[in-house]
C-alpha positions in Angstrom: 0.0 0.0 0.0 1.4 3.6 -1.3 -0.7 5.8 0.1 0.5 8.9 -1.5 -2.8 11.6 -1.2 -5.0 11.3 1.4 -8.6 13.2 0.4 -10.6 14.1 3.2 -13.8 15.3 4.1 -14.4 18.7 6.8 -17.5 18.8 8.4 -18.6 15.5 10.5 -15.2 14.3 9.7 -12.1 15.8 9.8 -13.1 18.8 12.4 -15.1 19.8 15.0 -17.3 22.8 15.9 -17.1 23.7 12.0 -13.7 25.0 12.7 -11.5 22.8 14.3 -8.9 20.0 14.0 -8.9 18.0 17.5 -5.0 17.6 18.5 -5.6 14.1 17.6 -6.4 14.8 14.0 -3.8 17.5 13.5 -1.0 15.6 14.4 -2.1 12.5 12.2 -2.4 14.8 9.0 1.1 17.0 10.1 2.7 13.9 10.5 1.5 12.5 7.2 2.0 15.9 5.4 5.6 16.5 7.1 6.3 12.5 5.3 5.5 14.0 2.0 2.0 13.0 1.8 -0.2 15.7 -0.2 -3.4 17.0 2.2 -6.3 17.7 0.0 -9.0 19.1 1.8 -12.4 17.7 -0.1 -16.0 19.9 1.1 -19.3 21.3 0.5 -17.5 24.4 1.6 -16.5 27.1 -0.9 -13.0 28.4 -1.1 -13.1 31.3 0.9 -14.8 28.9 3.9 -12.3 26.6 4.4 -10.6 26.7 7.9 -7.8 27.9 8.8 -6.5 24.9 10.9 -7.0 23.1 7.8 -5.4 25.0 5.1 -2.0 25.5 7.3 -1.3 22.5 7.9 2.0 20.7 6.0 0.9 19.2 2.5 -2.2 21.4 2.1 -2.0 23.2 -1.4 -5.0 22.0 -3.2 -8.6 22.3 -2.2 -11.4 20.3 -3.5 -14.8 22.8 -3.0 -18.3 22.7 -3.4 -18.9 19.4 -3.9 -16.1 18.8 -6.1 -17.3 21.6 -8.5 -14.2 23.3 -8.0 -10.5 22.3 -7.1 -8.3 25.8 -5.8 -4.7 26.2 -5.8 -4.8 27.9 -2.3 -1.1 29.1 -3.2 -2.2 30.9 -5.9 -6.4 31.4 -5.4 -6.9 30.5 -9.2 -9.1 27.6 -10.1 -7.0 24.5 -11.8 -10.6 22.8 -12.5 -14.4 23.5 -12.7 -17.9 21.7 -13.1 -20.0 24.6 -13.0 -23.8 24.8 -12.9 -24.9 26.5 -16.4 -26.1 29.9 -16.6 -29.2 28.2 -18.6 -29.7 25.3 -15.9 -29.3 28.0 -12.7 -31.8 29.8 -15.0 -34.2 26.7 -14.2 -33.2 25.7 -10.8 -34.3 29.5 -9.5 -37.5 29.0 -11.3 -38.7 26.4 -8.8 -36.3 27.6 -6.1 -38.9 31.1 -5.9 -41.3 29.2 -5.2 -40.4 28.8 -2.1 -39.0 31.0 1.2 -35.8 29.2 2.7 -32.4 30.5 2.3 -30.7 30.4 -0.1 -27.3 30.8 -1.1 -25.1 30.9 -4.3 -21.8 30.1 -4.7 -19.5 31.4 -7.5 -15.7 31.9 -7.8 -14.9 30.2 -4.5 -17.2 32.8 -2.6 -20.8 32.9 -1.4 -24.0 34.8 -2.5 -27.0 35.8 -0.7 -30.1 38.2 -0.6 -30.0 42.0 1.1 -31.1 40.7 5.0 -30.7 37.3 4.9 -28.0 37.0 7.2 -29.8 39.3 9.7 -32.7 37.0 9.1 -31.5 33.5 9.5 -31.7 33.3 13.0 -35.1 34.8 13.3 -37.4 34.7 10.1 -35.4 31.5 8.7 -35.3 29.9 12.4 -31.9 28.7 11.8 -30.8 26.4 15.2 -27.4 27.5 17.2 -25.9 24.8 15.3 -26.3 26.4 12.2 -25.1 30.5 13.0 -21.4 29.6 12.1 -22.3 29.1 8.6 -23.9 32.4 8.1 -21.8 34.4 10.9 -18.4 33.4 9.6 -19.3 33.9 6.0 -18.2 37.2 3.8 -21.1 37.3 1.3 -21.8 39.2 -1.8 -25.4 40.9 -1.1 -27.9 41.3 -4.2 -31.7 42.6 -4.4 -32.8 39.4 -6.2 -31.8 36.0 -6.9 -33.6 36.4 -10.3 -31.7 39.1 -11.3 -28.3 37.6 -10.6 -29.4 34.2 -12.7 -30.9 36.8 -15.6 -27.0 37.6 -15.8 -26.1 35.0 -16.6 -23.9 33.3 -13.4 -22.9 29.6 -13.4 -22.6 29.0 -9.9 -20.2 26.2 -8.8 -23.1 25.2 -6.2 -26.4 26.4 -5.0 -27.1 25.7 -1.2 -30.2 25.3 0.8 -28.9 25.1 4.5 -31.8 24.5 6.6 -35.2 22.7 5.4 -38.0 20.6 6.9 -37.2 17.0 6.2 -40.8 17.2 4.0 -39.3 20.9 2.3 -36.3 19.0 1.2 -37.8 15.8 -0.1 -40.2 17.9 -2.5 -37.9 20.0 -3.8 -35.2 17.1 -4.5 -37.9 15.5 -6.4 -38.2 18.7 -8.6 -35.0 18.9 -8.9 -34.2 15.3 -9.8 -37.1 15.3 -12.4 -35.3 19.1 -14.1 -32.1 16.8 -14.5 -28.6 17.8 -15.9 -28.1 17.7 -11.8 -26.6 16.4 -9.0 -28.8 17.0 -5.7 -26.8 15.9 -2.3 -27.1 16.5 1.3 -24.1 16.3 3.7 -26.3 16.9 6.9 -29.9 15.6 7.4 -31.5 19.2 7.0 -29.7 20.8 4.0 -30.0 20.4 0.1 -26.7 20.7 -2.1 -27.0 20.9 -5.6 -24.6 20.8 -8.3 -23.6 19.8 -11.9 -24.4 16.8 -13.4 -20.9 16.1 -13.5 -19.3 18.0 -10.2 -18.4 15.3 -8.0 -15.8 14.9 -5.5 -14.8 11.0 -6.3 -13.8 13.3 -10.3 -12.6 16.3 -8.7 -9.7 14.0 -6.3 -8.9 11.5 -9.1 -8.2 15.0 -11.2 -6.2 16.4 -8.2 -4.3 12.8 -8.2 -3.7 12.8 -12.4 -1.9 16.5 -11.7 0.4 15.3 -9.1 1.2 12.3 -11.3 -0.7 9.8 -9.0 -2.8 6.8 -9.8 -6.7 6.0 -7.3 -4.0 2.9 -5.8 -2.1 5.7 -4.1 -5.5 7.5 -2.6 -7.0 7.3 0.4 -10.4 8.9 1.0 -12.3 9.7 4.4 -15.6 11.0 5.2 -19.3 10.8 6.6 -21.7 11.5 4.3 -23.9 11.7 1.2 -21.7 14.2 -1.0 -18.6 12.0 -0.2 -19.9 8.9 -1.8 -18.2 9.2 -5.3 -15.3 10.2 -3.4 -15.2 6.7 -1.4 -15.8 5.0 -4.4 -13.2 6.6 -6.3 -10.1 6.2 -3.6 -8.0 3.1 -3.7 -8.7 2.8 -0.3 -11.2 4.5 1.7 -12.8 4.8 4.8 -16.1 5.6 6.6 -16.4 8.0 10.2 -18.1 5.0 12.7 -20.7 7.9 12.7 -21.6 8.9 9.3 -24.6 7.7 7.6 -25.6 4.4 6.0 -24.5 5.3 2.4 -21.4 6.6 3.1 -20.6 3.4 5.3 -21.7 1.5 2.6 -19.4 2.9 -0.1 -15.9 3.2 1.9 -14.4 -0.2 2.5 -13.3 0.8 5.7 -15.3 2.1 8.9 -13.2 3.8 11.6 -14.4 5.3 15.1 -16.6 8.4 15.0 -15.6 11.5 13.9 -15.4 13.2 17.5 -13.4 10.4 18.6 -10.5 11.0 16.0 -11.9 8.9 13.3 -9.1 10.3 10.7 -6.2 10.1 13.1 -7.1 6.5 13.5 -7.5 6.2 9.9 -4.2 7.7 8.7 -2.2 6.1 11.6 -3.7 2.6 10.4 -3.1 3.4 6.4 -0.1 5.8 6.1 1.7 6.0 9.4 2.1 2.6 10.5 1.5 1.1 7.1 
């Protein structure tokens, strides 16, 4: 076993809080990265979200974003590949998307995109739990007066996120979505809807990252949790599954290690890379 990238997910796996690396977890990846190993951070996040206790650490210049829609050279901040939503296709998603009142955000050039008050509004209008502030506190958004207007110009958005639906709000509007096509609709918590290209994935957006550095899917090892890490389990040479992460992604990774909040990856890099 050459375990020569190691791929890993953010949220529900690698950190906790939505911010931070446990000591366990840091020193596993430093260790790895100090040996040579390449880091690439792989997330729902955009660019300009990724933590800083991630993108510091030793081996850390690439960053799969948005669901794979997007790999950054954080060295640089330019974009080395893209599967972005069409201007045409976001034309359609919005068109079912107004239909409804949630929150919305798009995501474009590693950065996010909201409506004028929604911030101020999440925690009160949009009843967003405490669980959920970080991802509208922490964020620097672009602010515009409609969502229809920024579509009518044309943007191809490297995601659109819905962070916060009833399980019943989310099902219906999947189903739209699904039926639309030219899409891929994920979730990477039990009360949020991701949606993407037909062709963003992370499982493409790694092996991509692995052809640039010269590496073959033998040489990858993949961790994470949930539903937008699947083709990123599948993909990896080897690949492993946080003991708490859902059904599917336990399902696709050959491997399950402890939970997440228990240093799932340190366990998982010790066992494939460290002591391997």
């Amino acid at each position: 076993m050459d375990i020569r990238l190691i791929a890993f997910d953010l949220d529900g796996t690698a950190i906790l809080d939505h911010k931070y690396l446990s000591e366990g977890n840091r020193a596993a990846l430093q260790a790895a990265g100090e040996r040579g190993v390449h880091l690439l951070p792989a997330s729902g996040r955009m660019r300009d979200f990724l933590p800083e206790a991630v993108t510091a650490l030793p081996g850390v210049r690439y960053a799969v974003t948005a669901n794979g829609a997007a790999v950054y050279d954080l060295h640089t901040g330019k974009a080395v590949y893209k599967r972005c939503i069409s201007a045409e296709k976001a034309r359609q998603v919005q068109g079912i998307l107004r239909e409804y009142d949630f929150y919305i955000e798009y995501y474009e050039n590693g950065s996010a995109i909201t409506r004028q008050g929604y911030p101020e509004m999440a925690r009160t209008y949009f009843g967003f739990p405490p669980s959920k502030w970080h991802f509208v506190d922490a964020k620097r958004y672009r602010l515009v007066e409609s969502f229809d207007a920024l579509v009518e110009e044309g943007i191809q958005p490297e995601k659109i996120n819905l962070p916060f639906l009833t399980r019943e709000a989310r099902d219906e509007i999947w189903r739209r979505l699904e039926d639309l096509g030219g899409l891929r609709v994920t979730s990477s918590i039990p009360d949020n809807l991701e949606i993407n290209a037909g062709d963003a994935d992370k499982g493409s957006a790694v092996l991509a990252v692995a052809g640039m550095l010269g590496l073959s899917r033998e040489n990858v090892l993949a961790l994470g949790d949930n539903g937008n890490d699947v083709t990123m389990l599948k993909a990896a040479g080897v690949s492993v599954a946080m003991g708490d992460g859902s059904q599917e992604a336990m399902a696709a990774a050959g491997y399950t290690t402890v939970p997440h909040d228990e240093d799932g990856v340190a366990e998982a890099v010790r066992r494939f890379v460290l002591e391997a």
